[in-house]
Each structure stands twice: as structure tokens, then as C-alpha cells.
N, C-alpha and C positions, 0 to 999 in steps of 0.2 A: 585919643586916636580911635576913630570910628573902622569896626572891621569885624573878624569872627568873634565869637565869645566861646568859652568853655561848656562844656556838658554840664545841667545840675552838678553830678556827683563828683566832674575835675572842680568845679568850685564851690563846692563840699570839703572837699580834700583839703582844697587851700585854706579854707577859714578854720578848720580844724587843727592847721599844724602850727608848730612854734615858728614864730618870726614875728618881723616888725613890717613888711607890708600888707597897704590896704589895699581894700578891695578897688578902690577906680584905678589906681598903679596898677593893680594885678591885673586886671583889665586890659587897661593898657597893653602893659607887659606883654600877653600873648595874643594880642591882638598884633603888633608888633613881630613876638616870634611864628606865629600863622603867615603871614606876608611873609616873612625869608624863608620858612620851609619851604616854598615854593622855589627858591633856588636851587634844593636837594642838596643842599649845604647842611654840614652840621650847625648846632646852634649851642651856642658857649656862653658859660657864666662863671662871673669870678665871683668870688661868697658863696659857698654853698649855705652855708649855717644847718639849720635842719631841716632844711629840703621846702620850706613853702614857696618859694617861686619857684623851685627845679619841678614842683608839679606841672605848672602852666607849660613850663619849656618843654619837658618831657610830653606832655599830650600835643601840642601842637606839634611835637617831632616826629610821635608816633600818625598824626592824623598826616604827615608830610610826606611820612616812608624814612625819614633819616634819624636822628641821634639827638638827647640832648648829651653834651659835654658839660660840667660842674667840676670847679678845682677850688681848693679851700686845703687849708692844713689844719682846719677843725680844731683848735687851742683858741680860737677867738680873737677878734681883735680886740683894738685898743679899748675903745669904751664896753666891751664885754668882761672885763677881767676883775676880780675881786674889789668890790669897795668904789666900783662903778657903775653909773644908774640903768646901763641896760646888761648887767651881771644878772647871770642865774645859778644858785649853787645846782639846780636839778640836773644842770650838765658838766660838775666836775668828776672827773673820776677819783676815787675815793683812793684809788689804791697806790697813785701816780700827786693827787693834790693840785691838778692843775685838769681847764677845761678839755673835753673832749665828744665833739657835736656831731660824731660819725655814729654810735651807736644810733643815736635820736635817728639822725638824717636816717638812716637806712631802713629801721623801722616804717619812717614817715612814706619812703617810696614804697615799699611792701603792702602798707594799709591801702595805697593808692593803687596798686593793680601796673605799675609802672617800672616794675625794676626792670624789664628787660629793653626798656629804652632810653636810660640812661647808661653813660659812661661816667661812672665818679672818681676822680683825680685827686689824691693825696696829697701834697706838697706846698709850696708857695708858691706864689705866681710868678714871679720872673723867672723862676728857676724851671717851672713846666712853661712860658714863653718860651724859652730862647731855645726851647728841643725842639716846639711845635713846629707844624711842616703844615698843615692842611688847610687849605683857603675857608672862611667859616660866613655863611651866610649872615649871622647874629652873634655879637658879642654886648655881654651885657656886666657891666663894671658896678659892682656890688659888695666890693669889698674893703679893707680900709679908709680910715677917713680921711688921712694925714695927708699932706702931700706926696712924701715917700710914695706911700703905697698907694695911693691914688693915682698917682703921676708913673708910676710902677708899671700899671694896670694899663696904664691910655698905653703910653712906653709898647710894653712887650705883647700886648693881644691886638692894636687898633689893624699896625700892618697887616695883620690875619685876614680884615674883614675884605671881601669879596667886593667886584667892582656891582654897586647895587644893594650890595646887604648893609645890614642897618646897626650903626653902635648906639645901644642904646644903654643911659648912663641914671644911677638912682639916689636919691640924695641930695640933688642939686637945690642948695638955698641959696641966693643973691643976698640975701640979709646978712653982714657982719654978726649980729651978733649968734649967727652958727655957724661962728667959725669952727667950733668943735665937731659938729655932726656933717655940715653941710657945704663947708665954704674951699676942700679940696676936690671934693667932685663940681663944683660950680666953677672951678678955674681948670678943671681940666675940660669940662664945656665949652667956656671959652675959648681955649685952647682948639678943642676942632673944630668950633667956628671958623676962629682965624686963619688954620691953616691952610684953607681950601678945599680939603679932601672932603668934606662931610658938609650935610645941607641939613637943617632942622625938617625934621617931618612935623612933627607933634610935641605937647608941654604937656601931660598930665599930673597937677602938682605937683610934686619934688621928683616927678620922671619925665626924662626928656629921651628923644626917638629920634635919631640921625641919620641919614642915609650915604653911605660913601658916592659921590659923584666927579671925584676926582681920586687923581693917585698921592701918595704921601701920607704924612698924619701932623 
């Protein structure tokens, strides 16, 4: 998706912090959340993990005048957990034996000169869904892979998105055989294809850019 880019040092920031996206998704990504700060909308992501996209979202919230919003309950998902290939013991807590990615994460905005323009959100995501009240320019579905939680995510944040704001979804493989990483956010793509409400903007490898132009999800 061709649009603004980052400052050197926001994409400094990103290539420095823990996570799994790259840089042309990152890219993307806030090129993405630059076009919906311009609806003076907040801008929302599900998966915080340790903060490397909440950078992107975070400066183009700050370059917009609004917010980014980030909700994760930091314990990790599924393929992050012990004796799985995207596990890090660097982020379990020692004292508890189970992950906990909020110290990292908050560090990561701190080094980034960003903590006062995020809102970071504790909990699971349906369960901070179904309180949310506020129309959100961007929502960005980054979190579990399963269907549950994927399908969770379309579920309880799509109706949020703004008539014009953009859901934009990461992970999306069409290849079966990711079905493990890839194949619940590529049928929840599907999904707001078919609905009607959403129009594709943009594919950048496993991120795709959606624009609500109808009502529903």
C-alpha cells in the first residue's frame, strides 16, 4: 500500500523491538494507519505482543492528533507457549512460570519516545469488545491464530470500525498448509469480503487492508 512512511528513527524503533513482523507489512501497516488517522479516530490493535507494530500505530496516531489503542492479555498465544516454535523463555516470568509480554512491551514504547500516545489494554479481546463503545478509524487483527480467536477478533472489534476506516488483518495465508499460522485469519478475510461491509484496499504479503464501505461485518 503506497502512502506515508515512518520517520528513520519510528523505523529504527520497529526493526529493534521484539516481534515477527517485517518491514514491507510494517510498511504497509502504517501507511494504512496514516490514512485513518485522518478520520481523528482512534486506532486499535488486537496482539500487542512487545510493542513492534504498536510503534507504527502509535506514531502515525501521534502524527494524526489521536490514540493508538493495543489490548493483548500478554501470556501469549497459542504458538507462543512452551515447546512451541515461536516461544521465548526471555518473556516468561520467573516468579508466576508462565509468559508475560507487558514488561517487554512497555519498555519497547518508553525506548520509542511514545508512551504518551498509546492506550494499553490488559485483558482478552472479547471481553474488552463487548464494553467498547467508541467508533475506531483502524482496527488491526493481530492476534490468535485459531479460529476461536480469530473469528473472536473479526466478531467483537469489526463493528467498531468507522464508515471509511480500514480493518486491516495480518497473517493471512491462502495456502493450507498454514493452516496453523495462517489459515484462521485468511478465512476471517474471506469472511469480510463476503459480507459486504469491507472492500480490499491493498495485499502486502500476509497483510491485507480493508476499507469498510458498507454497514454490517
Amino acid at each position: 500500500m503506497a502512502g506515508a512512511t515512518p520517520k528513520p528513527e519510528t523505523l529504527a524503533a520497529f526493526e529493534a523491538a521484539m516481534g515477527f513482523m517485517p518491514v514491507r507489512e510494517g510498511l504497509a501497516l502504517y501507511a494504512a494507519a496514516t490514512e485513518a488517522g485522518a478520520l481523528g479516530l482512534p486506532l486499535l490493535e488486537v496482539g500487542t505482543y512487545c510493542g513492534r507494530s504498536t510503534i507504527l500505530l502509535a506514531d502515525a496516531a501521534r502524527e494524526a492528533g489521536t490514540v493508538a489503542v493495543t489490548v493483548d492479555h500478554h501470556r501469549g498465544s497459542e504458538e507462543q507457549q512452551p515447546g512451541w516454535e515461536y516461544h521465548d523463555p526471555d518473556v516468561v516470568d520467573p516468579d508466576v512460570a508462565v509468559m508475560d509480554t507487558l514488561p517487554t512491551f512497555r519498555r519497547t514504547l518508553f525506548k520509542a519516545g511514545l508512551e504518551d500516545h498509546v492506550i494499553a489494554v490488559v485483558g482478552r479481546s472479547p471481553q474488552v469488545a463487548g464494553v467498547w463503545g467508541t467508533p475506531l478509524g483502524l482496527v488491526f487483527i493481530d492476534g490468535g491464530h485459531t479460529d476461536e480467536h480469530a473469528g473472536g477478533d473479526y466478531e467483537g472489534w469489526a463493528p467498531h470500525v468507522a464508515d471509511g476506516g480500514l480493518l486491516v488483518i495480518h497473517d493471512v495465508f491462502p495456502d493450507p498448509e498454514d493452516e496453523f499460522t495462517g489459515q484462521a485469519p485468511y478465512r476471517v478475510y474471506l469472511r469480510a469480503l463476503a459480507s459486504g461491509a469491507f472492500t480490499e484496499v491493498s495485499a502486502t504479503d500476509s497483510l491485507r487492508v480493508l476499507r469498510r464501505t458498507g454497514p454490517g461485518i
